[in-house]
C-alpha positions as CSV (number, residue, x, y, z in Angstrom):
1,X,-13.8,-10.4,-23.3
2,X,-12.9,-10.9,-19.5
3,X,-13.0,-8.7,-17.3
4,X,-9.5,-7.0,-16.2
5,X,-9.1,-7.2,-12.7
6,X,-9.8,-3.7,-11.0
7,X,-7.0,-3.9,-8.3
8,X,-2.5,-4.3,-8.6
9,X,-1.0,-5.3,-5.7
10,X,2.9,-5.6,-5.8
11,X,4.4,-8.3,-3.8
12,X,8.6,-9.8,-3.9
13,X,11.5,-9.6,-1.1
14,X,12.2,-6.7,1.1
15,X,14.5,-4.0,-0.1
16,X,12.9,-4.7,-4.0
17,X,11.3,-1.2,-4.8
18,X,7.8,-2.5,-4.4
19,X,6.7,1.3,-2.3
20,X,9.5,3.1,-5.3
21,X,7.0,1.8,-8.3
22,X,3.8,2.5,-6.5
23,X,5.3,6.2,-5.5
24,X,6.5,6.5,-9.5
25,X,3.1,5.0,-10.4
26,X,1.2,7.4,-8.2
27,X,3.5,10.5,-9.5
28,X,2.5,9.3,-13.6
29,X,-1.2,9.4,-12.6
30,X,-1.2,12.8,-10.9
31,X,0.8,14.0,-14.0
32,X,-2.1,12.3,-16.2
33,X,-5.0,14.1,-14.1
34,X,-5.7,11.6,-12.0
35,X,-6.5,12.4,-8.3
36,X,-4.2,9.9,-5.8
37,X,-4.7,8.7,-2.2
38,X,-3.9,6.2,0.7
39,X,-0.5,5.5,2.4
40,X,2.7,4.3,1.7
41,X,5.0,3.0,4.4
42,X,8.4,3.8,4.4
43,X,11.9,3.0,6.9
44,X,13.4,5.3,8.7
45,X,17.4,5.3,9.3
46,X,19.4,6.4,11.7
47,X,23.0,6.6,10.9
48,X,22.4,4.0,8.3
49,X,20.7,1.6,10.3
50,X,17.1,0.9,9.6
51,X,15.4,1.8,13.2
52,X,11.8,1.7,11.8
53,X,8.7,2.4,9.8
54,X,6.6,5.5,9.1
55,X,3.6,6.2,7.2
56,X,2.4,9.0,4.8
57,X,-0.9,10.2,3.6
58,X,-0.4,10.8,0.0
59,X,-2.4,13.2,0.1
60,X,-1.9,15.5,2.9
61,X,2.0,14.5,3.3
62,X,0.8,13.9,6.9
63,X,3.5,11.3,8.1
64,X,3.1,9.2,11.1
65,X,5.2,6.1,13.0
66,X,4.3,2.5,12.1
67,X,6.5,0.6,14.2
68,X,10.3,1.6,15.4
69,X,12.4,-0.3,17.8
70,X,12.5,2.2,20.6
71,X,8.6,1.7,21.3
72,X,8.1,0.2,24.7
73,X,4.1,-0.2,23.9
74,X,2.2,-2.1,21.1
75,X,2.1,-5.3,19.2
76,X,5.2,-6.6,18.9
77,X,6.5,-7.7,15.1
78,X,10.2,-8.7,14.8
79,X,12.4,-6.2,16.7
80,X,9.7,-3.3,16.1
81,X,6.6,-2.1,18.2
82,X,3.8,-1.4,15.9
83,X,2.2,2.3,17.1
84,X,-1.6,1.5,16.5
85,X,-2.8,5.3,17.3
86,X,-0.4,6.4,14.1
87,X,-1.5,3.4,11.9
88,X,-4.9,4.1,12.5
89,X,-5.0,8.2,12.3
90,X,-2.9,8.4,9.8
91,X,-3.2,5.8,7.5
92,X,-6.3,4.1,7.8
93,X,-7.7,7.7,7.8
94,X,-5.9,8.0,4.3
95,X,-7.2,4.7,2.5
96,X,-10.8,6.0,3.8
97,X,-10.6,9.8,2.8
98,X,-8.8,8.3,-1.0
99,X,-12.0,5.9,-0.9
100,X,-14.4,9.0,-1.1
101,X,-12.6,11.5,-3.1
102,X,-9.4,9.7,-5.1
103,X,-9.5,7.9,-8.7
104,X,-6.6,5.9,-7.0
105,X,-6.3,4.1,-3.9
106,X,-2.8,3.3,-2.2
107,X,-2.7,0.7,0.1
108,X,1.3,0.2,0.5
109,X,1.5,-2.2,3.0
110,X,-1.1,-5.2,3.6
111,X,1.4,-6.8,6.2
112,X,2.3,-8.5,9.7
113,X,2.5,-4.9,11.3
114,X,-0.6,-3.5,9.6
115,X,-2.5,-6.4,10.3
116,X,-2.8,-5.4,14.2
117,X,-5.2,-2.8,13.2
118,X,-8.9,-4.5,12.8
119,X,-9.6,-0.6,11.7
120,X,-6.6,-1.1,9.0
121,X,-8.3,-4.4,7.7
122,X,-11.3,-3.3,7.5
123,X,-10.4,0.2,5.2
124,X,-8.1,-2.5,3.4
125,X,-11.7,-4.1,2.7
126,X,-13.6,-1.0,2.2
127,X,-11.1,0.5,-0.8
128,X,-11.4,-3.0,-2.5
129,X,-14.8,-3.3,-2.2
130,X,-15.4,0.6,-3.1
131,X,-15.9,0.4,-7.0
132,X,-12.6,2.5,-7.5
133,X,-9.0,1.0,-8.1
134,X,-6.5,0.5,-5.5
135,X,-2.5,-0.2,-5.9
136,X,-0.9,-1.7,-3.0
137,X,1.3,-4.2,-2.2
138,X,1.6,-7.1,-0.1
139,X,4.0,-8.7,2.1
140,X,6.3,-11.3,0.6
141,X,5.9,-14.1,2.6
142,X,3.3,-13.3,5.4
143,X,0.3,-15.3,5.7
144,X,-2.7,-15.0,7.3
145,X,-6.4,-15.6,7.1
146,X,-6.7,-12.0,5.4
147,X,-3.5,-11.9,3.3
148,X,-4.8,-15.1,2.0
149,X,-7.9,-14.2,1.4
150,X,-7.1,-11.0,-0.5
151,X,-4.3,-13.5,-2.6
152,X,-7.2,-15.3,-3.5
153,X,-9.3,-12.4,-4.7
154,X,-10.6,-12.6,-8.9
155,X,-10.4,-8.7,-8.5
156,X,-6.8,-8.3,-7.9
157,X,-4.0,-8.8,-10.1
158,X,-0.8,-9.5,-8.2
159,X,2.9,-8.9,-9.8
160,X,5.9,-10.2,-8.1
161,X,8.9,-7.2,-8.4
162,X,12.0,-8.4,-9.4
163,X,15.5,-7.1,-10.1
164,X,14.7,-8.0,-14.0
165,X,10.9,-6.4,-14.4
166,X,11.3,-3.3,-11.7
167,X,13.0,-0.6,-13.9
168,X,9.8,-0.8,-16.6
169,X,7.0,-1.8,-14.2
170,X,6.0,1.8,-12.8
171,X,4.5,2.8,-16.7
172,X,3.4,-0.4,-17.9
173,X,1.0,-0.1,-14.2
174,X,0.7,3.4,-14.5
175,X,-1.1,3.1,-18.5
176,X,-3.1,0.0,-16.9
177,X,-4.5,1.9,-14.4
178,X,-5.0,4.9,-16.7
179,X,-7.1,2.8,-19.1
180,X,-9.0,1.2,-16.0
181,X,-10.0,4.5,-14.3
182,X,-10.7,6.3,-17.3
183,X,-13.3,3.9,-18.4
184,X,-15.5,4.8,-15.5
């Protein structure tokens, strides 16, 4: 029989519900027993208007900035500044600390922004390469030498979100990842 591929990584447009399924996912498996960590990145509004990213630990609810548009320091992506210090102490902090004690690893996003942290690429490499499953999900259309490589990856199973799968992916990923980590 061959052999499943240990990590899901979500990919489709912006606005899909790509981090939505991996929070819902994350929710079933902590409801199943399961111990979740990593990050998730989400935007943050301002009277409607989408003014920039932050990141959360999963675990500790510890929420940082990833990039907003009133930055004046840091890599530039788009109209955003990406804030390195936050990336890196809170997020690449999480995908290590979920590396040592989680059944789950969430890695939500490997993208343009996130990709200005050598520290971020290198957890990023560290939870795949830990033994233990990781969820995460990967920019749409980005490419680089490391999105590509991780595309490329036997060990990673990547599902494209759509308006017509995203309402019954979250359990069908959830019971995968159940079976998965339970075998171990």
């Amino acid at each position: 029989m061959e052999q499943q591929p240990r990590h899901i990584f979500l990919t489709g447009p912006p606005r899909i519900g790509k981090t939505t399924i991996v929070l819902k996912v994350a929710e079933e498996l902590r409801d199943m027993g399961l111990k979740v960590g990593g990050m998730i990145s989400q935007e943050t509004r301002e009277g409607g208007v989408r003014v920039g990213f932050k990141i959360v630990d999963l675990e500790t609810g510890v929420e940082g900035i990833l990039a907003h548009i009133n930055r004046r320091s840091g890599p530039p992506v788009g109209k955003y500044r990406v804030c390195l210090e936050d990336l890196e102490n809170v997020g690449v902090k999480a995908i290590l600390n979920a590396c040592k004690g989680s059944d789950l690893i969430v890695i939500d996003e490997v993208g343009p922004m996130e990709l200005h942290s050598e520290a971020f690429r290198k957890a990023v490499l560290e939870a795949l390469n830990s033994g233990k499953t990781s969820l995460g999900t990967i920019h749409y259309r980005a490419s680089s030498p490391f999105i590509d490589a991780i595309r490329k990856r036997r060990d990673i199973k990547i599902i494209e979100v759509t308006y017509g799968n995203r309402d019954g992916l979250s359990k069908t990923i959830a019971k995968e990842i159940f079976k998965r980590v339970s075998k171990y």
